[in-house]
Backbone bond lengths (Angstrom), bond angles and torsions (degrees), N, CA, C in turn:
res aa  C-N    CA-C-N  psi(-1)  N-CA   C-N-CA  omega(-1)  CA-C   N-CA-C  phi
1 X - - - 1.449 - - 1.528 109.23 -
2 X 1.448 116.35 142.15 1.394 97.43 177.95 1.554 105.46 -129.13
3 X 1.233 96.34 156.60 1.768 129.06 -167.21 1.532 92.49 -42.40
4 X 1.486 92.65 128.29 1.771 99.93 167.38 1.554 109.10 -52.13
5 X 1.093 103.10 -71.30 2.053 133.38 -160.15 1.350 81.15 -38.41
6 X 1.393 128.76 -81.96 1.573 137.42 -160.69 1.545 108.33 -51.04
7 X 1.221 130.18 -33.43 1.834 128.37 163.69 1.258 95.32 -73.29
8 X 1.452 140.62 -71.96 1.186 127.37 -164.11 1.812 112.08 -64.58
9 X 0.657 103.56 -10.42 1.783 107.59 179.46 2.044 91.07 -79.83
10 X 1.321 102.42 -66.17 1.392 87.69 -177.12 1.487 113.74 -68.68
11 X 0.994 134.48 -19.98 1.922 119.52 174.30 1.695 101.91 -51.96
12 X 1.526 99.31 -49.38 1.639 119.02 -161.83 1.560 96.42 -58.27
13 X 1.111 135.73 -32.99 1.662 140.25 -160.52 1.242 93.02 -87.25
14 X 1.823 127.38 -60.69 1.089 131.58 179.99 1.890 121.94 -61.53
15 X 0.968 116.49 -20.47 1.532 117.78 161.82 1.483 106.34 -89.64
16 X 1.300 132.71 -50.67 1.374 113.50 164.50 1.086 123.43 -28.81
17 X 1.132 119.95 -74.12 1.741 130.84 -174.80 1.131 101.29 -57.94
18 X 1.800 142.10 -22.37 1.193 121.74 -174.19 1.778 104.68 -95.59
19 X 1.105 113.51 -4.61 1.441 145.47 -167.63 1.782 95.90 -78.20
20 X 0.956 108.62 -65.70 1.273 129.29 -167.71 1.788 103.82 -70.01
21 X 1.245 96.72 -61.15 1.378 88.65 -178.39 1.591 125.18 -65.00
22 X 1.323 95.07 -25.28 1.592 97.46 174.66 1.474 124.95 -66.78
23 X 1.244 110.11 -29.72 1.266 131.62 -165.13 2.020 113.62 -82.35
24 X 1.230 95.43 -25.31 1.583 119.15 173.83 1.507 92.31 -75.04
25 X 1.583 136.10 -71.12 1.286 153.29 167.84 1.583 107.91 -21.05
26 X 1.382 112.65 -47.47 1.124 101.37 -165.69 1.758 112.85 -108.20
27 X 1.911 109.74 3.21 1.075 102.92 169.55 1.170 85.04 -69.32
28 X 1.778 121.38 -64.18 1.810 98.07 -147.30 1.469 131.16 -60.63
29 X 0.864 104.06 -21.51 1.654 129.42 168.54 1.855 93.80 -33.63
30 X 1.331 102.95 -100.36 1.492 114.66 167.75 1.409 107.80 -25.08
31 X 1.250 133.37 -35.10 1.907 112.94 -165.51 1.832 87.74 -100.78
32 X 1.309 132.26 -19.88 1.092 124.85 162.68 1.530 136.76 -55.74
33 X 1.687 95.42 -39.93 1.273 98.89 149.94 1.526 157.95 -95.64
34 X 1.517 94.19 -12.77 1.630 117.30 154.12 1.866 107.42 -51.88
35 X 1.425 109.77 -46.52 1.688 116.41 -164.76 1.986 90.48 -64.15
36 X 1.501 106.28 -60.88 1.560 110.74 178.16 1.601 115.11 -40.69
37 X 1.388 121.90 -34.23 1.656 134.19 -152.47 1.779 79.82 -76.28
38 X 1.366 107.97 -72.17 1.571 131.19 -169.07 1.127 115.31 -46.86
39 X 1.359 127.89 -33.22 1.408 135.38 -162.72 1.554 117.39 -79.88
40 X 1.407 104.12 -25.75 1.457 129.39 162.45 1.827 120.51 -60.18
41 X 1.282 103.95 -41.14 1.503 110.06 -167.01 1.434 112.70 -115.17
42 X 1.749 98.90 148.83 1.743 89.04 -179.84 1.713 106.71 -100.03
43 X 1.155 86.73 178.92 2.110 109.86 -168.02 1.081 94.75 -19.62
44 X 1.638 109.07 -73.24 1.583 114.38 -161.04 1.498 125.46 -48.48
45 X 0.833 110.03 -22.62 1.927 127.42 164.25 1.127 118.12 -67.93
46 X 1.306 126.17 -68.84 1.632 134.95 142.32 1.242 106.79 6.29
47 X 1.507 99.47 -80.73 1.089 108.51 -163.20 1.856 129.34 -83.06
48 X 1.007 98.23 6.39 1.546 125.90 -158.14 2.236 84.17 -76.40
49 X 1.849 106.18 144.54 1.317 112.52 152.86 1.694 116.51 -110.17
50 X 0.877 102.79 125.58 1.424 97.97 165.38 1.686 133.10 -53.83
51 X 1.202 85.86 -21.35 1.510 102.76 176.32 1.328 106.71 -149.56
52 X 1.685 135.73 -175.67 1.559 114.26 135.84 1.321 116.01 -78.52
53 X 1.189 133.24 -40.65 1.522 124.95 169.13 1.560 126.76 -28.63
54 X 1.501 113.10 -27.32 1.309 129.58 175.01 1.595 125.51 -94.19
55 X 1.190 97.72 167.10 1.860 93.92 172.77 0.967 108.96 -119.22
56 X 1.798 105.34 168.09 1.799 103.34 -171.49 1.534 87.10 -102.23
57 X 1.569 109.12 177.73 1.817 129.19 -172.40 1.768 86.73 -81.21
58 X 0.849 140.28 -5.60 1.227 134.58 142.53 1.696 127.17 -46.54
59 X 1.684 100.10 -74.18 1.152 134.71 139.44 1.702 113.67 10.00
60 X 1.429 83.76 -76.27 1.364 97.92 -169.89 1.710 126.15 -91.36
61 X 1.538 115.72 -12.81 0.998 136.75 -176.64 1.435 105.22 -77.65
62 X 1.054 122.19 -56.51 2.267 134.40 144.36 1.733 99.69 -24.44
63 X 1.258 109.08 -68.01 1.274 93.08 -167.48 1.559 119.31 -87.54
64 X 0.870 107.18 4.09 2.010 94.65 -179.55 1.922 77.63 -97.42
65 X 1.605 133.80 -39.28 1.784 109.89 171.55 0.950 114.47 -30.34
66 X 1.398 125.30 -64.60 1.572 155.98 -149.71 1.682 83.02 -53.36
67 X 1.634 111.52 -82.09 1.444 107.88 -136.28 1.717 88.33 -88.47
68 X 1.471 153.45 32.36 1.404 132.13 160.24 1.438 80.62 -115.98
69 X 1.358 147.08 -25.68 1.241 129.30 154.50 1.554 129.47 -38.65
70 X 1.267 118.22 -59.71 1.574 152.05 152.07 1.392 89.77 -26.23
71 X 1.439 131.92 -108.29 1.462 145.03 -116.16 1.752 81.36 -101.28
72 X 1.227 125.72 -59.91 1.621 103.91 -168.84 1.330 115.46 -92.49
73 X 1.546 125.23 -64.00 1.431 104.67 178.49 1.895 126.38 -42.55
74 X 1.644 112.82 -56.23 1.557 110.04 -177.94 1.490 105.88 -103.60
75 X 1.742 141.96 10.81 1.304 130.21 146.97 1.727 113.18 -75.41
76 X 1.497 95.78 -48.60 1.893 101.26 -166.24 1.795 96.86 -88.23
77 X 1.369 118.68 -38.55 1.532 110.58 -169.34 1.877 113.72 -89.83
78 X 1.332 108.87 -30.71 0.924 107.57 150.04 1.832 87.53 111.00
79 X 0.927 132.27 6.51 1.779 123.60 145.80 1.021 128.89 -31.37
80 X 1.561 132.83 145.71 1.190 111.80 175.54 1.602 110.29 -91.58
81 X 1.757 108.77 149.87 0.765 117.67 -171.55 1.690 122.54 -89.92
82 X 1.170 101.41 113.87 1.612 105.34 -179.04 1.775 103.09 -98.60
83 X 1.281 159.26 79.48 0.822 127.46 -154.96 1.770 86.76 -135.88
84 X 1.188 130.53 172.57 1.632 157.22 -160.90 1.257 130.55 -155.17
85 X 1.457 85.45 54.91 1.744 96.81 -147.74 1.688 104.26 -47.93
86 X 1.566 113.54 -43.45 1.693 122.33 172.48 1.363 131.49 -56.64
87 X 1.719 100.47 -4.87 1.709 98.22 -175.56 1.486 103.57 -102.76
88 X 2.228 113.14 -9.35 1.230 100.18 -175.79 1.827 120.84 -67.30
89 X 1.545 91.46 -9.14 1.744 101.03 -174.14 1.460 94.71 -113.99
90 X 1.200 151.04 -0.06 1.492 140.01 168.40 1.771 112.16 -79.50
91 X 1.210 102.69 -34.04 1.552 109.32 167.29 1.497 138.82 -14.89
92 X 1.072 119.55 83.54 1.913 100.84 -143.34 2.256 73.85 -116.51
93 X 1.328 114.39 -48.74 1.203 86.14 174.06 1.663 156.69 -95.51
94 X 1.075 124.98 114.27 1.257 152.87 -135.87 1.455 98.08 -44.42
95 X 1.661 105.92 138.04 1.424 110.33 179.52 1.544 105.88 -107.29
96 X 1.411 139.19 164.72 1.243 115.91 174.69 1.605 106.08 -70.75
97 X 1.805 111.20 178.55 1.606 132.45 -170.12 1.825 85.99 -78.12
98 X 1.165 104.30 -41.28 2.065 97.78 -171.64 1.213 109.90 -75.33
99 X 1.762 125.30 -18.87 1.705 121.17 -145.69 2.488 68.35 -89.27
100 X 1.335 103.48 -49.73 1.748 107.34 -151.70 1.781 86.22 -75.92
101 X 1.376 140.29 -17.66 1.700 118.86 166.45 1.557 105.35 -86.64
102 X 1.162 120.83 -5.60 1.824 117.32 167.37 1.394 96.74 -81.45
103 X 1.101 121.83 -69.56 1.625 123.83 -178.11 2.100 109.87 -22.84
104 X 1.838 92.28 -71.02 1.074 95.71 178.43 1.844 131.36 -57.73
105 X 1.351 110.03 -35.96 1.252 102.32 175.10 1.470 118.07 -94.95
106 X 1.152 116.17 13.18 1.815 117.54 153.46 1.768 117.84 -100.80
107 X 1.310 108.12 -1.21 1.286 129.00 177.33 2.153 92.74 -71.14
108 X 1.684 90.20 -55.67 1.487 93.59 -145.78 1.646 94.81 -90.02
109 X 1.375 120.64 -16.22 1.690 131.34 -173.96 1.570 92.67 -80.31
110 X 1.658 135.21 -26.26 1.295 135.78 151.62 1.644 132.58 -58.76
111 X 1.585 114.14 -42.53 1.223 139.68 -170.22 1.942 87.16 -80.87
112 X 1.125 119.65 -51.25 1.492 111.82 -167.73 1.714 101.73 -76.54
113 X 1.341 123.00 -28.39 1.325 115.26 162.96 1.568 110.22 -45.14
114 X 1.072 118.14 -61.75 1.671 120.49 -160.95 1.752 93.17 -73.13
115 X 0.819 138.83 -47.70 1.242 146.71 179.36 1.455 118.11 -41.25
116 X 1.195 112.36 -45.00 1.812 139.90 -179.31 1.928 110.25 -86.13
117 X 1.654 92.92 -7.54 1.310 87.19 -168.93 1.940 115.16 -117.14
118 X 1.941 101.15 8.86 1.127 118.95 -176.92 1.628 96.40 -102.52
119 X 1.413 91.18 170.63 1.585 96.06 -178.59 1.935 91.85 -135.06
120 X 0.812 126.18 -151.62 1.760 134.66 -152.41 1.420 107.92 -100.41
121 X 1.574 106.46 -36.79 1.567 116.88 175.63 1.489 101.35 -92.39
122 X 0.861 152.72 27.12 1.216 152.43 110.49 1.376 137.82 -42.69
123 X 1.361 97.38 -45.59 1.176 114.14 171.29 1.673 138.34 -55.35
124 X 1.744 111.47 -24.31 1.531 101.79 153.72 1.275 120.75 -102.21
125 X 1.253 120.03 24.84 1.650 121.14 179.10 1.489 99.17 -76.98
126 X 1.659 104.15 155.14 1.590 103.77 -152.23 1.988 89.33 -109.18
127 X 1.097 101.45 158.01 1.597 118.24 166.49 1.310 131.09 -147.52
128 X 1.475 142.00 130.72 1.019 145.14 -150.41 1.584 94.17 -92.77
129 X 1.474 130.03 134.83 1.809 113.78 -172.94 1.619 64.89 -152.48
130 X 1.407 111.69 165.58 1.613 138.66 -172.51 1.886 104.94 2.97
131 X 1.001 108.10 35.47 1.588 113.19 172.44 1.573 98.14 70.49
132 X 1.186 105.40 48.99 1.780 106.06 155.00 1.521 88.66 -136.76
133 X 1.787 103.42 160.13 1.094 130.05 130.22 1.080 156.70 -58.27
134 X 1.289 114.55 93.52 1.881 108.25 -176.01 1.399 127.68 -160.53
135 X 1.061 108.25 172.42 1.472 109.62 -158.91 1.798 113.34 -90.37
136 X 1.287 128.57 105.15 1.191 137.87 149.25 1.911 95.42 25.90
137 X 1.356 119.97 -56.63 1.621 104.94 -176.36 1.401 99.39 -91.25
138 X 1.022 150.83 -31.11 1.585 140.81 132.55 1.492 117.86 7.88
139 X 1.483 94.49 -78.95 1.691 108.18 176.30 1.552 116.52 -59.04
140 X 1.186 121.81 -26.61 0.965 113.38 -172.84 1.465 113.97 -86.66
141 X 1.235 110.11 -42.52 1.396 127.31 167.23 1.964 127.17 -52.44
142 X 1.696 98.45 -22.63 1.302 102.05 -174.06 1.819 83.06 -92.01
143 X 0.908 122.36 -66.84 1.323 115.02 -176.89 1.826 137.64 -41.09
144 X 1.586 97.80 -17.69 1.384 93.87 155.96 1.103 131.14 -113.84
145 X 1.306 100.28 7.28 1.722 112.98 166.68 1.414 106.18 -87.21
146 X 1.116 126.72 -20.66 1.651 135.21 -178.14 1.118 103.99 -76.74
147 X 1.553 122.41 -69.13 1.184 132.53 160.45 1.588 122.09 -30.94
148 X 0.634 147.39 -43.86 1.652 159.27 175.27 1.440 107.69 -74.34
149 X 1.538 117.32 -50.12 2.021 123.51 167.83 1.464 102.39 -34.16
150 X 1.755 102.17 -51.93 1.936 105.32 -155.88 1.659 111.95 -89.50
151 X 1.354 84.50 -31.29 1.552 79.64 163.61 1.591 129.61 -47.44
152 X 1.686 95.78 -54.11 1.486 103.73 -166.77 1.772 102.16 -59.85
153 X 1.405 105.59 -33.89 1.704 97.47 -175.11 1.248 117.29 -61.61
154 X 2.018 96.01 -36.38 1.531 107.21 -170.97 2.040 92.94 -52.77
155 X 0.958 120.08 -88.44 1.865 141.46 163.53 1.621 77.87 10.65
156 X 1.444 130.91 -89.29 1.173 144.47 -102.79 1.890 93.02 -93.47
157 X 1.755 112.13 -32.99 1.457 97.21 168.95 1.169 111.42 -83.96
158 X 1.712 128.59 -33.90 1.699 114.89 -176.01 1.552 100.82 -45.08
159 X 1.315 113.29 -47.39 2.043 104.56 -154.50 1.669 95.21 -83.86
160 X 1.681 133.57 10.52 1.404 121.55 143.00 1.567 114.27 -75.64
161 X 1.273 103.19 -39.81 1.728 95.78 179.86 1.542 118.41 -86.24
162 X 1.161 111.11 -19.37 1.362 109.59 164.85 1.635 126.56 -141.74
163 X 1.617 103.53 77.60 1.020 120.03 -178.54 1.844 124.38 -46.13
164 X 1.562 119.79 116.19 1.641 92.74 -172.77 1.567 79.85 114.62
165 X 0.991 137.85 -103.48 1.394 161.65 -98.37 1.594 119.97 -89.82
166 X 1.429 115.47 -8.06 1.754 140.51 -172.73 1.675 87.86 -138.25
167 X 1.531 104.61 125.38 0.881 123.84 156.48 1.432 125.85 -164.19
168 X 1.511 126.23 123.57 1.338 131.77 -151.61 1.319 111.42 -106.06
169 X 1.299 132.24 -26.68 1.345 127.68 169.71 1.608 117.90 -138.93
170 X 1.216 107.78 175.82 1.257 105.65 -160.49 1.597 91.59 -141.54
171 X 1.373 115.82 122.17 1.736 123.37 168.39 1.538 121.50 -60.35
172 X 1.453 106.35 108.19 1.272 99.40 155.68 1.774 112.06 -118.13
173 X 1.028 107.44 148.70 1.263 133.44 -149.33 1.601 113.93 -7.15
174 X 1.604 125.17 58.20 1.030 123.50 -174.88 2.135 111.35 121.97
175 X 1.951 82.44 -33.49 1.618 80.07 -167.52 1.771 119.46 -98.36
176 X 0.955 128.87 101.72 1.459 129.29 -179.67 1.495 98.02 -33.42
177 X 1.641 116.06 118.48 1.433 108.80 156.09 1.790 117.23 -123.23
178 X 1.255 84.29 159.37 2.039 85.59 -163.57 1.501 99.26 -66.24
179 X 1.181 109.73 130.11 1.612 112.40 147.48 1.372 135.53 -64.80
180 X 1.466 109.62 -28.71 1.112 115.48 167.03 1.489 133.46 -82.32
181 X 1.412 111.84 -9.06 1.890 103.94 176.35 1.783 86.20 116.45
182 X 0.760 131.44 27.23 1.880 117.28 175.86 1.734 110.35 -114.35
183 X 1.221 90.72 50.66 1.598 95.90 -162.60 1.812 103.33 -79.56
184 X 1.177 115.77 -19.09 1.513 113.68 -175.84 1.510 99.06 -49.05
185 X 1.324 82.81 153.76 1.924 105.92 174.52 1.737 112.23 -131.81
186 X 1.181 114.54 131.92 1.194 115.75 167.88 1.757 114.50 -83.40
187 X 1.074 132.23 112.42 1.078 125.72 -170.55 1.474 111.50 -72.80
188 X 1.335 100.18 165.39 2.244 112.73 -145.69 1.192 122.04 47.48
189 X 1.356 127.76 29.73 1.547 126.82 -178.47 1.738 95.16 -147.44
């Protein structure tokens, strides 16, 4: 018969690591397609609200930096945290489309450092990030679910202003394939 702890220790190692790696996969994924959404439209769009109640893809490009800066690089890696969380939405004057995809992909070329540098038992160690409690897979988990929310909005105003003009995969016979190069697969998923 064999030892519970020692099977469940290895499932637990093997979803970690698949945990982890996926989660790197699917930040860049998301900043790949935020960079594609943006690349289409100029400043003034960017920067454009739909309402004031709303934010612009500007807006939001500040704040998804802000908070995988926040919760993974200086909650999980342990940087200190300088962050403003209120100025990423007070922002009214316009940064360029290249100054906010430098921002963002040294945000996430940081976040995948710390990410690449945990292992599975890491993963329930606890950390205090915006005055909650939580566990290292917590953080990681709120952040690519966050990440993925803003994206889709980010996605969802470029293809109002430029209808036609963003497009991420291409059908072959049934199978969505990336246009952009994200062809890796994690195998069983």
């Amino acid at each position: 018969m064999t030892n519970p702890s020692v099977t469940s220790l290895g499932v637990d190692r093997d979803a970690g690591t698949a945990m982890i790696a996926l989660s790197r996969r699917y930040l860049r994924e998301y900043l790949t397609k935020i960079r594609l959404s943006v690349s289409v439209l100029d400043e003034h769009v960017v920067w454009a609200r739909p309402n004031e109640a709303s934010n612009s893809i500007g807006n939001l490009m500040l704040h998804l930096a802000g908070n995988a800066r926040q919760w993974i690089v200086s909650g999980v890696g342990g940087a200190h945290d300088v962050r403003d969380r209120q100025s990423e939405f007070d922002q009214r004057i316009p940064l360029s489309i290249t100054s906010l995809i430098d921002r963002l992909e040294q945000t996430i070329s940081d976040v995948d450092r710390v990410l690449a540098s945990l292992t599975p038992a890491d993963l329930p160690t606890r950390r205090r990030i915006q005055a909650n409690d939580v566990s290292v897979l917590e953080a990681i988990y709120h952040v690519v679910e966050h990440f993925s929310m803003h994206t889709g909005q980010i996605i969802m105003l470029a293809k109002m202003h430029k209808p036609g003009a963003i497009k991420f995969y291409e059908n072959a016979d049934g199978i969505a394939v990336p246009l952009w190069g994200g062809s890796e697969r994690i195998k069983g998923i």
